[in-house]
N, C-alpha and C positions, 0 to 999 in steps of 0.2 A: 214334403219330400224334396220338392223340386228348389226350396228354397234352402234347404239343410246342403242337397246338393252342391247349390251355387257357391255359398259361405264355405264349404268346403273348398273348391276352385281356389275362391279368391286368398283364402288362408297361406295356401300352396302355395301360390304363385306370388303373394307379397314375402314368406320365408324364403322361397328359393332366389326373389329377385335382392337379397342380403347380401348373398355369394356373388361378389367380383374377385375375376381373377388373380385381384391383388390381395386378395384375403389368403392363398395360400401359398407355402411355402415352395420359393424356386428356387433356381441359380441361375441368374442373367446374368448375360455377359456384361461388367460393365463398365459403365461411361462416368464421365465426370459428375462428381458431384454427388453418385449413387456408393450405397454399401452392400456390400454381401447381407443378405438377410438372414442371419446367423448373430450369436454373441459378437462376432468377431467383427470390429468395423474398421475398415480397411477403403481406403479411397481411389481409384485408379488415378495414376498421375498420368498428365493430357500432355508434358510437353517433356519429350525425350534425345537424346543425342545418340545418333549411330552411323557406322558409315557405310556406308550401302552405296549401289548405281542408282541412280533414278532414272525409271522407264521415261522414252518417248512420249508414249502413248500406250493404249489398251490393249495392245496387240504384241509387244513384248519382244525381245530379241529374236525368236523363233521365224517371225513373221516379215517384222521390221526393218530395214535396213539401218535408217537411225535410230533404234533401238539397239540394234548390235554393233555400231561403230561406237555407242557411249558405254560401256562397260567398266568404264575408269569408276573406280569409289570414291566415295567423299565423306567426309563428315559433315552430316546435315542436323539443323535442328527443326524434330515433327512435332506437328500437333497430331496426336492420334485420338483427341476428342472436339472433329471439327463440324461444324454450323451440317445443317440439314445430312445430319449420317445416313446413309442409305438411299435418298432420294436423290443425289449426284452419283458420277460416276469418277470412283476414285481407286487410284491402287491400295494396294494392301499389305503388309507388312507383320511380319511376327514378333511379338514381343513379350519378354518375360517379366511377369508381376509374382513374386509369392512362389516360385517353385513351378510355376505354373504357363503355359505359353498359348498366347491370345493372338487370332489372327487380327489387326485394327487397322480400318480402314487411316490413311494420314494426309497431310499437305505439309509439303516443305516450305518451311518460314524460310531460313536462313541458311545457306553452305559456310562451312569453314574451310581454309585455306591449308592450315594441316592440325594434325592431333594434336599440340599443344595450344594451340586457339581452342579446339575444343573443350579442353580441358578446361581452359583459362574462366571459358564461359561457364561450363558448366558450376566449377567452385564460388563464381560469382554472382547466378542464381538459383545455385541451390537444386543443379537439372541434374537426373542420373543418365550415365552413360552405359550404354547397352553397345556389347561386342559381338 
């Protein structure tokens, strides 16, 4: 009995250890390189153009004082899919993919000097611009 027992245990527990959480169906937020796990495969793009203030610092206009002396906009190019996500401390930004709006952490690569630079860059790698 004791042995029917055990082989039961162990049955259990080598079926149940099959099931990783990647076995089932989600919706992650995501990052490059990843697709919706769905028919639909769809890539997020990691380098976007928008013109936004960039914060000081983490503390934001509310707090800051140079945070709230820069409020001038810019047109910046982000990466919104940058090196160790989550484990830095970065700002965050909204942006629309698909009808859809994702909060993504970014770092600013490059400022443009006005919207036709932007532009310029954009058609000539092929970067979508976000307003």
């Amino acid at each position: 009995m004791k042995t029917l027992l055990l082989c039961l245990v162990v049955a259990m527990v080598s079926y149940s250890a099959s099931f990783k959480p990647s076995n089932f169906q989600t919706n992650p937020e995501l990052t490059e390189g990843q697709t919706f796990r769905t028919p639909f495969l769809h890539t997020f793009p990691c380098k976007i153009i928008k013109k936004m203030s960039i914060p000081h610092c983490k503390k934001g206009p509310d707090v800051c004082k140079k945070c709230k002396k820069n409020t001038k906009e810019e047109w910046c190019l982000l990466n919104i899919c940058p090196d160790k996500k989550g484990e830095v401390q970065r700002p965050v930004t909204a942006v629309k993919f698909h009808d859809k709006e994702y909060m993504k952490e970014y770092e600013v690569i490059q400022k443009f000097k006005s919207e036709v630079e932007a532009q310029a860059y954009s058609a000539a790698n092929n970067i979508e611009i976000q307003k």
